[in-house]
N, C-alpha and C positions, 0 to 999 in steps of 0.2 A: 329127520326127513319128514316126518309123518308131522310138525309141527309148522317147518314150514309150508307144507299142504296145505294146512288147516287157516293159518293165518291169510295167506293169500284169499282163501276161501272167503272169510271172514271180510277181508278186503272189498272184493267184488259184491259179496249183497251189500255192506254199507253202499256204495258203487251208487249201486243200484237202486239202492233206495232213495239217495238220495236224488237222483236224475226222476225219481219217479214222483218224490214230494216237489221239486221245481217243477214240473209240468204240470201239476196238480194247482200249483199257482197260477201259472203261464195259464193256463186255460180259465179259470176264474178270474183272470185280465182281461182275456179275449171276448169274454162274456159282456164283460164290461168297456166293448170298444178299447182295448190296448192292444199293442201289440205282444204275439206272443213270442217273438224271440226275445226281445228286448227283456222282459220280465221273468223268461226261462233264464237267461242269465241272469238276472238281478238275483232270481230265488238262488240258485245254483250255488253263487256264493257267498249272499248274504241270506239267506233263508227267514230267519227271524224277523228280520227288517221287511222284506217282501211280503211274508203273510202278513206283517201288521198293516204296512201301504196298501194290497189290495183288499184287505177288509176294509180301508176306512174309504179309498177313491169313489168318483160318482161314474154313473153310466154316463156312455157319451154316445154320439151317434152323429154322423157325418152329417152337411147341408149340401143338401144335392144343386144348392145353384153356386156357393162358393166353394164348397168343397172342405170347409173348417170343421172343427171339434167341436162340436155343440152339446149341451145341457139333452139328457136324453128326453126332459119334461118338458123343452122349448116348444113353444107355438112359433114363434116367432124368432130367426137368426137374429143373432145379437152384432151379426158383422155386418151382415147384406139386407136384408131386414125382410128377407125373404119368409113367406110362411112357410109352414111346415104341414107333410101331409097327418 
């Protein structure tokens, strides 16, 4: 009895940790203009793949006249050719 206690135990902090290294990503997304569900799930359960993707992606940042993904070092939209502040 007292083992399976223990193992459930066991269970829940991996659980938990693991929910707690994917949003540890997810939020290292977010930073970087991604979305953070999208990427809480990608870590969730592929974890290894995730941290290697959001180490390598670039920052991004919206254009406020089209509204696209843009280069966060853009001067200039690459869609609309809108400047940037």
């Amino acid at each position: 009895m007292f083992l399976a206690e223990t193992s459930s135990g066991v269970v829940l902090i991996a659980l938990l940790f693991g929910i707690g290294l994917a949003a540890l990503v997810a939020l290292k997304a977010r930073e970087k203009g991604r979305s953070f569900g999208i990427w809480f799930a990608f870590a969730l359960f592929l974890f290894l793949p995730a941290l290697i993707a959001v180490a390598i992606i670039k920052p991004t940042k919206t254009c406020p006249s089209c509204a696209k993904a843009i280069p966060k070092a853009a001067n200039i939209c690459p869609y609309c050719g809108a400047a940037q502040a």
